[in-house]
C-alpha positions in Angstrom: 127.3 115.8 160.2 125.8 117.3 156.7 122.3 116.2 156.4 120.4 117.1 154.1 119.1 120.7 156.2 122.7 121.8 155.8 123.1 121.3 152.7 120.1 123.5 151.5 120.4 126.3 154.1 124.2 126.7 152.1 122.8 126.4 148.7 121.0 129.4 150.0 123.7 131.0 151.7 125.2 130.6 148.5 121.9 131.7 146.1 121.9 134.8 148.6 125.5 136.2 147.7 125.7 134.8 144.0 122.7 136.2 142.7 122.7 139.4 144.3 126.8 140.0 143.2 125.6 139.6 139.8 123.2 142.1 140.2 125.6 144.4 141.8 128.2 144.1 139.0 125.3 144.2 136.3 124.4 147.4 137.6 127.6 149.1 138.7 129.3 147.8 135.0 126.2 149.7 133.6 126.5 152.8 135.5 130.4 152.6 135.6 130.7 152.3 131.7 128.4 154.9 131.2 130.3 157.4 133.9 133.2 156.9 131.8 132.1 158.4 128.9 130.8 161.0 130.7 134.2 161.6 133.3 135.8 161.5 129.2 133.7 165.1 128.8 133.5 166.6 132.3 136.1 165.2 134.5 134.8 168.3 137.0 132.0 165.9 137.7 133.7 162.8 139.3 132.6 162.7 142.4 128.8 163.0 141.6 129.4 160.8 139.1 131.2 158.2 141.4 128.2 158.3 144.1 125.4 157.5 141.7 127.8 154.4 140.0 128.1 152.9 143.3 124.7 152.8 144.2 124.1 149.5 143.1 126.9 148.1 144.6 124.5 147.9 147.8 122.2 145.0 146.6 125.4 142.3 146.8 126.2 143.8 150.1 122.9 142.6 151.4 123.0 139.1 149.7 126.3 138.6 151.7 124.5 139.7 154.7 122.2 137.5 154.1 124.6 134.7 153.7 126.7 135.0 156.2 123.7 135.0 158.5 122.7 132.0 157.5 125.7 130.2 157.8 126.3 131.3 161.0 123.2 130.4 162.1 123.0 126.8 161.2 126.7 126.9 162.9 128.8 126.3 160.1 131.4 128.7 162.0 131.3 127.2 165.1 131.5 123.7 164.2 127.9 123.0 162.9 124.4 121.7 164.5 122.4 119.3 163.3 119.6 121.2 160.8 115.7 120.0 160.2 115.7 119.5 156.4 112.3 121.7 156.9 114.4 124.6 158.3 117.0 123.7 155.0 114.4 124.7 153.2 113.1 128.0 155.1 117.1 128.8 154.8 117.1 128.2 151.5 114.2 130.1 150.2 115.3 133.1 152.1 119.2 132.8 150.7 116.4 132.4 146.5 114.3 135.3 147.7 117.5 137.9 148.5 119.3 136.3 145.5 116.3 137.5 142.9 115.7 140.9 145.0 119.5 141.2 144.5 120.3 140.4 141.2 117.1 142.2 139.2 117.3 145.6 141.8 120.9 145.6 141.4 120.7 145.4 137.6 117.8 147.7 137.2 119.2 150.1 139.6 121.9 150.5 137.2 120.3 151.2 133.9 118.5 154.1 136.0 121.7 155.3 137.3 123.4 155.1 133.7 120.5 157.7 132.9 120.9 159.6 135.7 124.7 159.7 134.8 123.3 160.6 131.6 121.3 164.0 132.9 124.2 164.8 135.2 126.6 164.8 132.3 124.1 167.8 130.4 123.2 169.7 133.9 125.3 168.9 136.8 122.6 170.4 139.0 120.3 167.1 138.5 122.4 164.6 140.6 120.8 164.6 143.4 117.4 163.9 141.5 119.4 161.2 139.4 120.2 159.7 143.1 116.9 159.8 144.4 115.3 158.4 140.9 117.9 155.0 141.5 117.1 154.7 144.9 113.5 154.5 144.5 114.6 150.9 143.0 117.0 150.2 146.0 113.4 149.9 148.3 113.0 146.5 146.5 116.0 145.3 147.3 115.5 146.4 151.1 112.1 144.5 150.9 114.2 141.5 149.7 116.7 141.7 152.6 113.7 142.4 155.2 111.7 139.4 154.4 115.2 137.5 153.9 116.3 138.8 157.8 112.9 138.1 159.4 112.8 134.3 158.1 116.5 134.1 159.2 116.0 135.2 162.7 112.8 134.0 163.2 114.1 130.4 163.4 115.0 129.2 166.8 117.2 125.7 165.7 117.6 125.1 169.7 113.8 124.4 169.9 113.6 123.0 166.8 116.3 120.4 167.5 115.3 120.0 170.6 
């Protein structure tokens, strides 16, 4: 029942959600630790504080996305299908290519947002600027999880099998 097709597609599954946790905690340690110092100054500024340290939380969110989708798609959830080991692969370099997007937007998003915490802790009045500046590194990570979704969905195991 596990050939070898089924065995990539959930080392990419797995790749996928990994990779782009670590670059969710990465960033959000990086934006969190810094928010603490700041919250230890101006309290008042919690809740603008709190949006910009979970912004990188968003990058895992799409790495389990991705995952799941992939596992559901070779049928692991409904009792499995037989998977091309050439479909393995296209599984398993779209669970690499969200895993990298993931992990190095998700880390990187959070050094910008510990600066943004940074300029909101001197002038309250920047957060939305320091929001804006993090999400401008957020786009790669949506360029990750749209190039991870199209190879996802654009294989049809029903005719491949078939």
């Amino acid at each position: 029942m596990f050939e070898s097709g089924v065995v990539l597609a959930v080392i990419g599954a797995t790749f996928a959600a990994v990779l782009a946790g670590v670059g969710s905690s990465l960033g959000v340690s990086a934006a969190g630790t810094k928010g603490a110092g700041a919250l230890a100054e101006k309290p008042e500024l919690f809740g603008k504080i709190l949006i910009i340290t979970a912004l990188p939380g968003s990058q895992g969110v799409y790495g389990l996305l991705i995952a799941i989708l992939t596992l559901a798609k070779i049928g692991l959830f409904t009792g499995g299908m037989e998977v091309p080991t050439e479909v393995g692969f296209q599984l398993l370099w779209a669970g690499i290519l969200m895993g990298f997007a993931g992990l190095v937007s998700g880390w990187m998003q959070g050094k910008v947002a510990a600066g943004g915490i940074g300029a909101v802790a001197r002038d309250g009045s920047l957060a939305g600027k320091a929001i804006v500046l993090s999400v401008i590194i957020e786009t790669y990570a949506i360029f990750g999880l749209l190039i991870a979704l199209l190879i996802v969905n654009s294989i049809n195991l029903e005719a491949v099998v078939a």
